[in-house]
C-alpha positions in Angstrom: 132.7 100.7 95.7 129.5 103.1 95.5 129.0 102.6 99.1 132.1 104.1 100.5 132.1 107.3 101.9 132.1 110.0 99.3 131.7 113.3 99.6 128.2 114.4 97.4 129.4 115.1 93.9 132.1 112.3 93.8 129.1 109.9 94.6 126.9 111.2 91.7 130.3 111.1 89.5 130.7 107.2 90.7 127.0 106.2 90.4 126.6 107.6 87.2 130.0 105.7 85.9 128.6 102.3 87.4 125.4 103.1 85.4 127.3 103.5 82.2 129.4 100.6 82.4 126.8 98.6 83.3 125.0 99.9 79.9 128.0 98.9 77.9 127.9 95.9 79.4 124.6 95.0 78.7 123.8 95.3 82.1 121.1 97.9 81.5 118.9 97.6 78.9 117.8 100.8 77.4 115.9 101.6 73.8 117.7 103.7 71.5 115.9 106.9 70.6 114.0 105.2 67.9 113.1 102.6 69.7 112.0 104.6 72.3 109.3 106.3 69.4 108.2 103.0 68.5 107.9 101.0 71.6 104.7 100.7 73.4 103.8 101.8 76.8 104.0 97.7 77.9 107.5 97.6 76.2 108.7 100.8 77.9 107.7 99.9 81.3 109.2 96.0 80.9 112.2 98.1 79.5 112.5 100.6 82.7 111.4 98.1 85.2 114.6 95.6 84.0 116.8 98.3 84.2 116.1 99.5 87.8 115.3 95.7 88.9 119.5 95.6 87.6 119.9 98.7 89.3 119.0 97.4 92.5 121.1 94.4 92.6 123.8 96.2 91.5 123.4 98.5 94.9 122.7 95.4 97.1 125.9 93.5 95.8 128.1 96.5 97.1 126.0 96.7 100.1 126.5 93.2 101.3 130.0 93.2 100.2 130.8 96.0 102.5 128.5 94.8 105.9 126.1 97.5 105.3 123.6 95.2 106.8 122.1 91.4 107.6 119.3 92.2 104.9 117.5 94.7 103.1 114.4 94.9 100.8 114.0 97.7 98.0 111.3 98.9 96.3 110.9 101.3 93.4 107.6 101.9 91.2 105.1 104.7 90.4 101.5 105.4 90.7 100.3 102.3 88.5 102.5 99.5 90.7 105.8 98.2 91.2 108.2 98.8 88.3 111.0 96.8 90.4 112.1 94.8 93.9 115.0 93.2 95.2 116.5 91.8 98.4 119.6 91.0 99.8 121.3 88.9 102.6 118.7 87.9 105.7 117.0 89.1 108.3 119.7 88.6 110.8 123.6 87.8 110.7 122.3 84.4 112.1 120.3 82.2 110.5 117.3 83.1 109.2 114.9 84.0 106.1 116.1 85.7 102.8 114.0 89.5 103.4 110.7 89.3 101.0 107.7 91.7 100.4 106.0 90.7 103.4 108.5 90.8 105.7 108.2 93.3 109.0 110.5 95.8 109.3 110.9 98.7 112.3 109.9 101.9 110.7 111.7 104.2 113.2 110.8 107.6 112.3 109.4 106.4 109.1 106.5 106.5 112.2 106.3 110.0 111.6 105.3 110.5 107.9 103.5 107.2 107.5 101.3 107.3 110.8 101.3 111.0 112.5 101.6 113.3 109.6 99.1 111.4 107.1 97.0 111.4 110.4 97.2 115.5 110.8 96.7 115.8 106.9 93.3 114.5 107.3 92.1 116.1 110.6 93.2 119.6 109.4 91.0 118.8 105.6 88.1 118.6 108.3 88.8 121.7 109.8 89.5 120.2 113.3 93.6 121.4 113.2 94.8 124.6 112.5 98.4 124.8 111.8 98.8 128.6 112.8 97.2 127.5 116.2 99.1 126.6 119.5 99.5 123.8 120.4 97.4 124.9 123.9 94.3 125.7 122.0 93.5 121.7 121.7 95.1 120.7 125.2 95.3 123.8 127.3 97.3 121.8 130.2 100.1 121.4 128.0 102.0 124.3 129.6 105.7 126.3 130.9 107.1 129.7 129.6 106.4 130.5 126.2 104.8 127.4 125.2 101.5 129.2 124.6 103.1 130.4 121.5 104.2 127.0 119.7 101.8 126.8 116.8 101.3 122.9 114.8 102.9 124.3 112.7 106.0 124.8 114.5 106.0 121.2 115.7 105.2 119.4 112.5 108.6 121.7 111.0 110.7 120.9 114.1 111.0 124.3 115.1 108.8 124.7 117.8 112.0 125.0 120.5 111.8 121.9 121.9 114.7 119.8 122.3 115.7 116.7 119.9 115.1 114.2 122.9 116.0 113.4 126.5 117.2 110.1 127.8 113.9 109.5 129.9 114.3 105.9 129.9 117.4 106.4 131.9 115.4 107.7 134.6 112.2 105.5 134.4 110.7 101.9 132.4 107.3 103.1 133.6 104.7 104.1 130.7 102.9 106.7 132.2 106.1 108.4 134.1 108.0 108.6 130.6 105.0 110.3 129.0 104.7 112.8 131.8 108.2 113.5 131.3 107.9 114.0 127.8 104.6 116.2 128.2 106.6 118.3 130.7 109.9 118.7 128.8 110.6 122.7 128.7 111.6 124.4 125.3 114.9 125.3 124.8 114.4 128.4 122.7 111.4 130.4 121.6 109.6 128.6 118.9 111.0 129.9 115.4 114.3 130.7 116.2 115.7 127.2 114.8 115.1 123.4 113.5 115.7 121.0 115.9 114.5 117.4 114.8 113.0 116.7 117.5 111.2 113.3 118.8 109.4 115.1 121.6 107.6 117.5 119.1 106.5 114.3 117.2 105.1 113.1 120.0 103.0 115.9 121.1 101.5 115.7 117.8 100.7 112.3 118.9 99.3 113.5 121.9 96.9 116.4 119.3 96.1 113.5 117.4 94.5 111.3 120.2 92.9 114.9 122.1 91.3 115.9 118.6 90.2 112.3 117.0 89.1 111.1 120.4 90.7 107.8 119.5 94.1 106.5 120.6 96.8 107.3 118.0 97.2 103.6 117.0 93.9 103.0 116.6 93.3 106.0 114.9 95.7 105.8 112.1 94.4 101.8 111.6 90.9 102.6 111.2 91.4 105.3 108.8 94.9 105.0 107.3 95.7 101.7 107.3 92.6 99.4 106.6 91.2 102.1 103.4 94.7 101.5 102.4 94.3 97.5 102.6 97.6 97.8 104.8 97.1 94.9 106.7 100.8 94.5 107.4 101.3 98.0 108.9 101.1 98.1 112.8 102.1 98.8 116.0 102.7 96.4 118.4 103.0 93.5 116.5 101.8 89.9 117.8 104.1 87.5 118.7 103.1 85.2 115.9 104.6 87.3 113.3 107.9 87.2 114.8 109.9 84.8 112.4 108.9 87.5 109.9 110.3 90.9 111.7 114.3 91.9 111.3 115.7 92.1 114.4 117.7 95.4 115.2 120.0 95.9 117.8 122.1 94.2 120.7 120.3 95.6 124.0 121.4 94.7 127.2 119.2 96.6 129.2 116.2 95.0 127.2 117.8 91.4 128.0 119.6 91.0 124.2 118.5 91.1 120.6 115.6 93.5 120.1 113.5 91.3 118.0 109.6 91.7 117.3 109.2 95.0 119.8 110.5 98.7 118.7 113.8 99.7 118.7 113.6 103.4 120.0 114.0 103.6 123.9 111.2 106.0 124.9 108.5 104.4 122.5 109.7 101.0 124.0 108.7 102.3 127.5 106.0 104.1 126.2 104.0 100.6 125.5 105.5 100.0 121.8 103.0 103.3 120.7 104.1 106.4 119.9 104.1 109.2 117.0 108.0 109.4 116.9 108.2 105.7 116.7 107.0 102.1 116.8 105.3 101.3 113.7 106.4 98.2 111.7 105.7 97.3 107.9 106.6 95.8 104.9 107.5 96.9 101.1 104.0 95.5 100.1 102.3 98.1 102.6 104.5 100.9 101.8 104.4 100.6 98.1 100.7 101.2 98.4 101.2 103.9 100.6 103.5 105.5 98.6 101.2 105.0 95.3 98.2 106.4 97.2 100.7 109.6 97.5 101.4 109.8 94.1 97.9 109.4 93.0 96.8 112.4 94.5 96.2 110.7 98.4 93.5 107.7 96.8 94.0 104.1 95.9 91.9 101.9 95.2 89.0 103.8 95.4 89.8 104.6 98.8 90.1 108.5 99.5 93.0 109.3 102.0 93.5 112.7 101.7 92.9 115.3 99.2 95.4 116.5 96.4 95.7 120.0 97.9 96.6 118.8 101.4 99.2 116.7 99.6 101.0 120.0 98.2 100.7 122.2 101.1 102.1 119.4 103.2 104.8 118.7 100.7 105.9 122.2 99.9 109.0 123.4 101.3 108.4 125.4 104.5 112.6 126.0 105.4 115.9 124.2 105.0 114.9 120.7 104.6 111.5 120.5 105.6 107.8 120.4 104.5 105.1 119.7 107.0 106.5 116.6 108.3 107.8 115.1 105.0 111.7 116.2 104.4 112.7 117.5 101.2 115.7 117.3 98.8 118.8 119.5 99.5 121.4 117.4 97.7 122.8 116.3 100.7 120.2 113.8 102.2 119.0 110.4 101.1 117.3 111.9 98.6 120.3 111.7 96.8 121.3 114.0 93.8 118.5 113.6 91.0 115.2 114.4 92.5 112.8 116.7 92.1 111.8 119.8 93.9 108.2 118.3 94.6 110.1 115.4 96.2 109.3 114.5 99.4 110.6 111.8 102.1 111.9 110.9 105.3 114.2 108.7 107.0 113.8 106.0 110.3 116.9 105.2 112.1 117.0 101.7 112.3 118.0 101.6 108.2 114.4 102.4 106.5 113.9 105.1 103.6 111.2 106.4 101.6 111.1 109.2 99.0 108.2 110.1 96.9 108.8 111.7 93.5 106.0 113.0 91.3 107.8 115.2 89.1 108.8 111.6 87.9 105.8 109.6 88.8 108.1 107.5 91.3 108.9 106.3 94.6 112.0 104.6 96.1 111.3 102.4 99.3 114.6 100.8 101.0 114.0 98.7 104.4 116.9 97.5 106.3 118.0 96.7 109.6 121.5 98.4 109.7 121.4 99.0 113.5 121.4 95.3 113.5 123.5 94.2 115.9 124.8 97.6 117.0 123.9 101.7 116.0 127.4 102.4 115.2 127.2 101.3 112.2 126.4 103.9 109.7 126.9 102.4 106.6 123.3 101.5 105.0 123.3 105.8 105.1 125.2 105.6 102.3 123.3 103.0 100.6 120.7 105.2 100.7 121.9 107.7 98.5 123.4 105.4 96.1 120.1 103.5 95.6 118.3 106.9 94.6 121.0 108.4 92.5 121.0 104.6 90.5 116.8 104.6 90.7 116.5 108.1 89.2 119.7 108.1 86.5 118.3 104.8 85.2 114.8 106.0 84.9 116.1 109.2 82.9 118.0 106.8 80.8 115.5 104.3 80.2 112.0 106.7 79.9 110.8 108.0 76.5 110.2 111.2 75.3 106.2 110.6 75.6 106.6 108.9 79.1 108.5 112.5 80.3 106.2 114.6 79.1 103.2 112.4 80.9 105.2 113.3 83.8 
């Protein structure tokens, strides 16, 4: 099966076989060359959007065969709408509703692209951030040896020195003694040396966010993020109504059981449920326009996010894997084999994906709950991959010469 775990180009080999024999079978609908020259632009899309929409199931059927997770919810489409959706299994191994568009889903680090980054994109388009600045600049009392030289733009490309994370909630539940921990936490090397994902350095941007705007970070990304975007599903802290609609993730016994309708991440937990690392929840719906927004040069709508320059500058490849907060393709991530070097995306560890495309005029959206009911399981990563190797090989199969070329 597609899902198992296979080395890079044995994966592309595999997905690319399922693809063909799925074609032979009929499975995949694609126009010949001629009738490719002859369709129009309705017939194409209905064309493309079948053949991904068989894509999809064909990824979720090996998923839930192989336990990859209680439910997931994928989403594919470009800057004009959805082209394709499916879901699979439920929102928990127990009982419980068959994953739709609207259901809530833990972002994870998803948090950090959807909420922090988009927020920085915007306050350094008003001249408020400078990326080549330290960090100490906006709040002078974050301090210890050598952190006057860590720049935003160390941070926002994980290489400002800092660590990945500490286990502060094994010393404290207490908000404000967790974010004083996290304020405090030394670096480990000068900034520059090396990338070190690191939660902390997320949230200090959190922290530059709040200091700058002079609003707290989740109101700040609601009131000009979310609501512009008409993402009225996308929050932190969700209410206790819309519980029957949230995945749960995992088994914690510390947290009294199931973590259902509150984040998943420890130190965002004790934080409050707020933080730029973690604790936003969403839907495909929200994320699709999010993602289309992207793609149509940061509007929607008629609602002006951010400008088409900050997009590219924050998308470009700074080192390794990394843009300014977005990841990129290196063959080896969930981007999978097939994407674009304008591609950009990022990852959340509870099971959630997105990657942006516009070389291809496409994005690929999965939501899952694979920590569900314990984070060894590892297997919606591969999922990941498969679902954008299948997503981008039948879009190259299925799209016309004209359609390319608009691309």
């Amino acid at each position: 099966m597609i899902t198992a775990g296979f080395p890079g180009r044995q994966l592309h080999r595999i997905v690319s076989i399922t693809l063909v024999v799925a074609a032979a079978s009929g499975c995949v609908s694609r126009p010949s060359a001629a009738q490719g020259a002859n369709s129009t632009p309705s017939e194409t899309r209905i064309t493309v959007s079948s053949a991904v929409r068989d894509s999809l199931h064909s990824i979720f059927s090996r998923a839930e065969a192989d336990s990859a997770f209680p439910g997931a919810y994928a989403v594919v489409g470009t800057r004009d709408g959805v082209l394709a959706e499916d879901s699979v299994g439920h929102l928990d191994w127990a009982a419980s509703p068959v994953p739709d568009e609207h259901s809530l889903w833990d972002l994870a680090s998803l948090t950090k692209v959807v909420g922090m980054t988009t927020a920085v994109m915007q306050l350094y388009e008003q001249g408020r951030i400078d990326l080549d600045a330290p960090l100490q600049r906006y709040i002078p009392e974050w301090r210890g040896p050598h952190k006057e030289l860590v720049t935003i733009r160390h941070l926002i490309t994980h290489t400002s020195g800092l660590p990945a994370d500490k286990p502060y909630d094994r010393i404290t539940h207490v908000p404000d003694s967790i974010a004083k921990l996290l304020f405090a936490t030394p670096l480990d090397t000068l900034p520059g040396v090396r990338m070190v994902y690191s939660d902390i350095g997320a949230y200090m941007l959190g922290r530059l966010v709040e200091r700058v705007s002079g609003e707290t970070l989740d109101q700040y990304v609601l009131n000009h993020v979310f609501l512009p975007l008409r993402m009225t599903e996308t929050m932190y802290r969700p209410p206790a109504a819309l519980k029957p609609r949230i995945a749960p993730t995992e088994i914690d016994s510390i947290r009294g059981g199931k973590v259902w309708g509150v984040v998943h991440d420890e130190r965002a937990y004790y934080l409050g449920g707020v933080s730029a690392h973690a604790g936003l929840f969403s839907s495909a719906h929200d994320l699709a326009r999010f993602a289309r927004m992207y793609l149509n040069g940061g509007a929607l709508d008629g609602a002006r996010i951010v400008r088409p320059q900050t997009i590219e500058l924050f998308t470009t490849r700074q080192l390794q894997d990394r843009a300014l907060g977005w990841q990129k393709p290196d063959g080896k991530n969930s981007a999978g084999h097939f994407m674009s070097e304008r591609a950009f995306g990022h990852t959340g560890f509870t099971g959630t994906s997105i990657w942006i495309d516009p070389a291809h005029d496409v994005f690929v959206i999965l939501l899952s709950n694979g920590v569900n009911p314990t984070r060894a399981n590892t297997k919606f990563r591969r999922v990941r991959v498969a679902l954008a190797d299948a997503v981008m090989s039948t879009i190259a199969r299925t799209s016309t010469p004209a359609q390319s070329s608009h691309q």
